[in-house]
Structures are given as C-alpha cells and as structure tokens.
C-alpha positions in Angstrom: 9.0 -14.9 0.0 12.2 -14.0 -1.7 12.6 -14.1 -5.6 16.2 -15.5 -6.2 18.4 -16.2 -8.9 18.2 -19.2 -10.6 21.0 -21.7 -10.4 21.3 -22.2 -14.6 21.5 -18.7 -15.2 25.0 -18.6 -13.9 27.7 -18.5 -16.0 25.6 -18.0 -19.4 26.2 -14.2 -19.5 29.3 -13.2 -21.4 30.6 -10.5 -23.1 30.3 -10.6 -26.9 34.0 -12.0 -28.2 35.0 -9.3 -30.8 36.2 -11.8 -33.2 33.1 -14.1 -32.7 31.4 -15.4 -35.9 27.9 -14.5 -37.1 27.0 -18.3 -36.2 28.6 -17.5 -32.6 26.7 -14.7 -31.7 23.8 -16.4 -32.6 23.9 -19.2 -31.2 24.6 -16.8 -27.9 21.4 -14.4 -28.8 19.4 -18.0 -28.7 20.5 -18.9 -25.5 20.3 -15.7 -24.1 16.6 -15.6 -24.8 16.3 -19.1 -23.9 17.2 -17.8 -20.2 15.5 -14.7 -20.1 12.4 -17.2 -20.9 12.8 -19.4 -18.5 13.8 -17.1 -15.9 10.3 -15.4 -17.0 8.3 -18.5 -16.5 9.9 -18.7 -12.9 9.4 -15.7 -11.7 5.5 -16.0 -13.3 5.2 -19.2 -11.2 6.7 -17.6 -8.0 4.5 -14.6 -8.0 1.5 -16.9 -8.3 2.6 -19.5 -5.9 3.5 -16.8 -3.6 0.3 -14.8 -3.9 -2.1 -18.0 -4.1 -0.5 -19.1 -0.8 -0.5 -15.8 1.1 -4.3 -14.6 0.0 -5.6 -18.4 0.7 -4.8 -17.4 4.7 -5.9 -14.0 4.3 -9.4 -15.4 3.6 -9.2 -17.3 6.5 -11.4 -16.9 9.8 -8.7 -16.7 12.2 -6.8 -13.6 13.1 -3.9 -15.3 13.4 -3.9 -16.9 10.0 -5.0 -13.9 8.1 -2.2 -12.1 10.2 0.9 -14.5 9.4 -0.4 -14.2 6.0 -0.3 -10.4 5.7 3.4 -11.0 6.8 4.2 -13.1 3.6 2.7 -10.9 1.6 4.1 -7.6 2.8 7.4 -9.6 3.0 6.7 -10.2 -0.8 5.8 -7.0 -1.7 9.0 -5.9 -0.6 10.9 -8.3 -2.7 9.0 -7.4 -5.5 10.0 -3.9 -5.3 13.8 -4.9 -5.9 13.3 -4.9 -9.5 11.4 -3.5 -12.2 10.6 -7.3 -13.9 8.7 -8.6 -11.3 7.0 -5.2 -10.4 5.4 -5.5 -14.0 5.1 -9.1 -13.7 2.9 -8.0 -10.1 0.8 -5.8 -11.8 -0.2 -8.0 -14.7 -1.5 -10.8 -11.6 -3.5 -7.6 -10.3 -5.2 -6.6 -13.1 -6.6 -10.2 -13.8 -9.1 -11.0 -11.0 -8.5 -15.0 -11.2 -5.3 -17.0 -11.3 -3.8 -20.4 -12.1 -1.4 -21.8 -10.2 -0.1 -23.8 -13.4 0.2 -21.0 -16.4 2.1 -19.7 -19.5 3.4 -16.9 -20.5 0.6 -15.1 -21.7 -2.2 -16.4 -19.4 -3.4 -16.2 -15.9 -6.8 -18.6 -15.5 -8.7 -19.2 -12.2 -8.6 -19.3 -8.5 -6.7 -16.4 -7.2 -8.4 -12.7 -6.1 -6.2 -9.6 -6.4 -4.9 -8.1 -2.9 -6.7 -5.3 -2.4 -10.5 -6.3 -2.3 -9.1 -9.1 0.2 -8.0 -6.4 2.4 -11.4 -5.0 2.4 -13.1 -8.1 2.6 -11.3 -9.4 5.8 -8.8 -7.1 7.2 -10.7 -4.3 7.4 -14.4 -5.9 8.1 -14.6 -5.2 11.2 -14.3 -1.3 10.9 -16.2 -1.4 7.5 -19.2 -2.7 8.7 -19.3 -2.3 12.3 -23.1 -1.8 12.9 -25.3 -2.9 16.1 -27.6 -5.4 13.3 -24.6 -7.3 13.2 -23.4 -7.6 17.1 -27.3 -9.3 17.4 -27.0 -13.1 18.3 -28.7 -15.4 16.5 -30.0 -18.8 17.5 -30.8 -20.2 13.8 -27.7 -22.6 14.1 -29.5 -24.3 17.0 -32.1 -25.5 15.5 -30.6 -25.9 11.8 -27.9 -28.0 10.5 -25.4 -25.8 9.2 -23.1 -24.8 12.2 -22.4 -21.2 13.3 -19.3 -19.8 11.6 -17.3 -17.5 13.6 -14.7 -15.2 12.6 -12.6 -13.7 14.7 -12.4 -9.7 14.7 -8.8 -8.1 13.2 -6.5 -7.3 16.2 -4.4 -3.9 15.9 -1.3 -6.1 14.4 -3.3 -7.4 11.8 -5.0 -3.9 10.6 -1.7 -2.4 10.8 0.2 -4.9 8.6 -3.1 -4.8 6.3 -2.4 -0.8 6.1 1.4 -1.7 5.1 0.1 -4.6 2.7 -2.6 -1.7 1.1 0.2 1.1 0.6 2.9 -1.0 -0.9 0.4 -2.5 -3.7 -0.9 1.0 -4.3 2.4 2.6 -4.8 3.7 -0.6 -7.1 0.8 -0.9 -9.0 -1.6 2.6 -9.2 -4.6 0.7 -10.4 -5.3 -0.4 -7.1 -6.3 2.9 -5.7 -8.7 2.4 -8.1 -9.8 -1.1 -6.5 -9.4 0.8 -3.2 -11.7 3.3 -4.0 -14.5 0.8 -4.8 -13.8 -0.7 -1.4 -14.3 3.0 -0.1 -10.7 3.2 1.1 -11.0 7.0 2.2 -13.8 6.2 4.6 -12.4 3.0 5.8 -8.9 4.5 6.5 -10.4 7.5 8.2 -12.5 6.0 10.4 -9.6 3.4 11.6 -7.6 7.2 12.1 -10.2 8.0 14.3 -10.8 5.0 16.6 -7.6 2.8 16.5 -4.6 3.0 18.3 -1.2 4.4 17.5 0.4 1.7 15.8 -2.4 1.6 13.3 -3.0 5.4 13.1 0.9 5.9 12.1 0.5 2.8 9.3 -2.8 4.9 8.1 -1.2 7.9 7.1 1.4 6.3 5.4 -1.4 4.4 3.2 -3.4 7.5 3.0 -0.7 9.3 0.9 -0.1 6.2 -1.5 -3.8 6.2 -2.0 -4.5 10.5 -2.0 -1.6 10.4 -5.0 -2.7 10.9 -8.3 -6.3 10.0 -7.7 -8.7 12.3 -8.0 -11.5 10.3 -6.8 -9.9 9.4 -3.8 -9.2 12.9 -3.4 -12.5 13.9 -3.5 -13.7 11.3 -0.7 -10.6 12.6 1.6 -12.5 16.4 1.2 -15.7 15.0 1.6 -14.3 13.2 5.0 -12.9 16.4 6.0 -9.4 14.4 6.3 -7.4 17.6 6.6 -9.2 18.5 9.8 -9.0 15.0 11.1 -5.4 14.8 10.5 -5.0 18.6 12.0 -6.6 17.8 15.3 -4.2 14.9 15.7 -1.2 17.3 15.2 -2.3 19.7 17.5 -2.9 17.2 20.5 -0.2 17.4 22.8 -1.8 14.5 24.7 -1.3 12.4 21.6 2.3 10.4 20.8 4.9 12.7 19.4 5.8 10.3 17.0 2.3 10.2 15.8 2.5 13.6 15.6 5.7 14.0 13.7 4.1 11.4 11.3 0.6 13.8 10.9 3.2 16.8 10.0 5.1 14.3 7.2 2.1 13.8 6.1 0.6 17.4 5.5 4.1 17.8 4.1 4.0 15.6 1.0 0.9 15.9 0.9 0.5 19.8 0.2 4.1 19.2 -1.7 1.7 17.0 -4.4 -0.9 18.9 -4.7 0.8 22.3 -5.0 0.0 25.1 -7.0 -3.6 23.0 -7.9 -6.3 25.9 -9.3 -9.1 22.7 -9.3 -10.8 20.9 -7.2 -10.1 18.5 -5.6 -7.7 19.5 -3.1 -7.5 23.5 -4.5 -8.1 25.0 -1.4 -5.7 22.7 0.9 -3.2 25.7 2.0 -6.7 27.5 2.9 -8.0 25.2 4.9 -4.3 24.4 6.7 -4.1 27.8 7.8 -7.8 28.1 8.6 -6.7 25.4 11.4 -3.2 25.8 11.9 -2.9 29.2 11.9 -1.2 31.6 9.2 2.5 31.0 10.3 2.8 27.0 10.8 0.7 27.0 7.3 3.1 29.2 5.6 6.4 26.9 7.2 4.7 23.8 5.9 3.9 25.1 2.3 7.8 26.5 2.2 9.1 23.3 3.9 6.6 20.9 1.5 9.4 21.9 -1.8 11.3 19.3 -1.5 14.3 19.5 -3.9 14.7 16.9 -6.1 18.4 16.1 -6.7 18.2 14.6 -3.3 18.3 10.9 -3.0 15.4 8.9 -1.1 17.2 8.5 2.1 18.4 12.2 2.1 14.6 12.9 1.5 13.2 11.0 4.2 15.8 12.5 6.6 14.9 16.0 5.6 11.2 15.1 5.7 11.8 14.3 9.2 13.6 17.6 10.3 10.5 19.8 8.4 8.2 17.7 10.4 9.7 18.4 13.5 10.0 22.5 12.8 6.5 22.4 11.9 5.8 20.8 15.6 7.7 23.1 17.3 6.3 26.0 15.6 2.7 24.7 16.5 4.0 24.2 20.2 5.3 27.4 20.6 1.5 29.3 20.1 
C-alpha cells in the first residue's frame, strides 16, 4: 500500500506574504495546523488499515494467503521508509500490541498484533518447531466433533519474503529485535541458513545483520550459534552459488565493520575467529576492506560493498 498525498492539502502551503497582518498569519498558522492534523489522522488510519489487513492473511492457514500478505506488507514497509512521519507513526503501532481500526490521535485500542511475533508465529513455524511429535497423525478428529485443522507448511517464497518483512521492521523500528529475540530469531534464522535454499539463505543474511546491529542479546545468541563459522563454511564452498557467496563476504564485511575495535564480549574476538577459519590474509583484506568511508552516499556504499566482497572471494579462491 502506498501512502499518498491528500487531495486538500494542495494549494494550502504558501509563502508567508511580507506585508501580511498579525491577523493574516494567523489565520494561516491555524490552517496550517489544521492540515498537518488531518493529514496526521490519515496517515494514522492508513497505517492501521494497512497493517490490520495485511497481518489478518498472515494469520491465515494457507500459504498462499499468508504469502500475498507478506507482499502488502513488505510493499508497505517500503512506503513507510519514504518519510520520517510515517516511520514514527509505524513504530508507535509496534510498540502497542493491540489496535483499532477506528482511533484518535493519541490512542491505538484492540485487535491488531505487531509484525514481528506473527512472523514467528506462522512464517517461520515450520522451522521453529519442526520436531517428529508433531509429524504424528492423529485420529481424535474422527471420532470428535471439532474438524481437523490443517495448515499448510511455508514454501521457500513465503520464508524468504518473511525474511525481507523481519529485516525492514527491524531496521525502521529497533525494538523489534527486541521482539525478535523473544521469538529466538538467532536460532530460527540460523537454522533456515542451514537447511533452506538459496533464495532464502541470501534473504537471511540480509535479516541477520538488521537483527546482529546494536543488540547485544542477539549478539550473544549468534556466538552461542557459532554463526561466524556457519556463515564461513558457506563462503568457502565453491559448490555453493557465487552470488550466495558474494552475499556471505557482504556480510562478514558490515558486520566486522560494526563491531570493530569491540574489547567486550559479545562479538570481541570476531577478527580471531575470522582468521582462525579464513586464514590470516583473507581475515586481514576483510578487516581493511570492512572501513567503509563515510562521505559516501548509500548507493556508492553498496557498489563498493560489492567490489570488497568480490576481492575477499577471489583472495579465498586463490589458496
């Protein structure tokens, strides 16, 4: 869902007449908070409406609901990011666990859950829980009443656009890597590294870093998971994708970048443990390559985060 400007705002803007009387300006102050009240109330109302709608079908049973739904939201979450208004306005719906589809200004009520625990929930059931006790049929809804419900397991598209819809609400809103964490995100996300596919392994990483950012609790879970290794042996497969393994060296790169020059645990031995598995020279190219310089622009980042990533490849290749 896109936010878009409303139709009555046009046209009420202008520049403050230097000659206008006190009366004038305001009269024009008034209106002017008139708008930006109204336009608050819509975008309250759109973010609701939006989210209500979205995590109703990412409850559902069906893949294909909770997968079309994941859509709209990521879709949203994107639109959101536009401007710093409705990011706040985001965060406030996810730092109250129940919504109301009508509201005011200073109140969300009942009905809605925040994104993240539905993630967990639903999304990423299936590798959360994924124990034999479960996989045992039972025969109670024959003889009972109540009929058998049946949910249908998350397919690769759905986990992957799960992983997009996790990262993007951690990195608006940093309280949900503390809602994450609760969910054991580190464990979950590691374990779908391990056993899925490319297409989700590549959308993992990416929500790894969101989560691994200031958080020292998640942190501490991606040690006690031995994530470095994980994400080491994936980098040194040369079985595995080469743009899985371009994404692995991004992410030791911003990774080791973040947590530079850190005399604490967690993560105070990182560059130790790199070259413990890397070896001494593709350690010491990734902790030189990993300071980035900040008067570059995003896109000029991202660009040179590719190249470093694909030095660090070749330099693994070549020993």
């Amino acid at each position: 869902m896109n936010l878009k400007e409303p139709l009555w705002t046009s046209g009420l803007k202008k520049e403050a007449s230097t000659d206008a009387t006190e009366a004038q300006e305001s009269a024009e102050t008034a209106v002017e908070e008139l708008v930006n009240t109204l336009n608050n109330e819509r975008l309250y109302r759109e973010i609701t409406l939006a989210l209500r709608s979205s995590l109703r079908d990412a409850r559902a049973e069906f893949s294909f609901l909770r997968h079309r739904a994941l859509r709209s939201l990521l879709k949203f979450l994107g639109s959101v990011s536009q401007s710093d208004s409705t990011i706040s306005l985001f965060c406030q719906t996810q730092s109250i666990p129940d919504l109301q589809g009508k509201l005011n200004l200073s109140l969300f009520f009942h009905f809605l859950l925040p994104v993240v625990p539905v993630l967990f929930q639903h999304s990423f059931k299936e590798s959360e829980e994924d124990n034999e006790e479960d996989k045992v049929a039972s025969l109670n809804h024959v003889f009972g009443v109540e009929p058998m419900k049946i949910t249908s397991p998350s397919t690769d598209a759905e986990v992957a656009l799960a992983l997009r819809v996790l990262e993007g609400c951690c990195l608006l809103h940093r309280n949900s890597t503390v809602l994450a964490h609760r969910h054991k995100a580190i464990q979950v996300l590691m374990r779908i590294l391990s056993t899925r596919g490319v297409m989700e392994q590549g959308a993992c990483l990416d929500a790894l870093i969101s989560l691994l950012l200031d958080s020292s609790p998640n942190q501490m879970d991606f040690e006690e998971c031995n994530g470095i290794e994980e994400v080491t042996v994936l980098i040194r497969d040369k079985q595995v994708e080469e743009n899985l393994r371009l994404k692995c060296g991004e992410f030791l790169l911003l990774l080791i970048g973040h947590v530079n020059g850190r005399e604490r645990a967690p993560m105070a031995s990182i560059q130790e443990d790199v070259k413990r598995l890397l070896g001494e020279k593709a350690a010491s190219l990734i902790w030189a390559a990993s300071q980035f310089d900040s008067t570059l622009d995003p896109e000029q980042r991202m660009t040179n985060l590719h190249i470093q990533a694909g030095r660090v490849l070749e330099s693994l290749d070549l020993y």
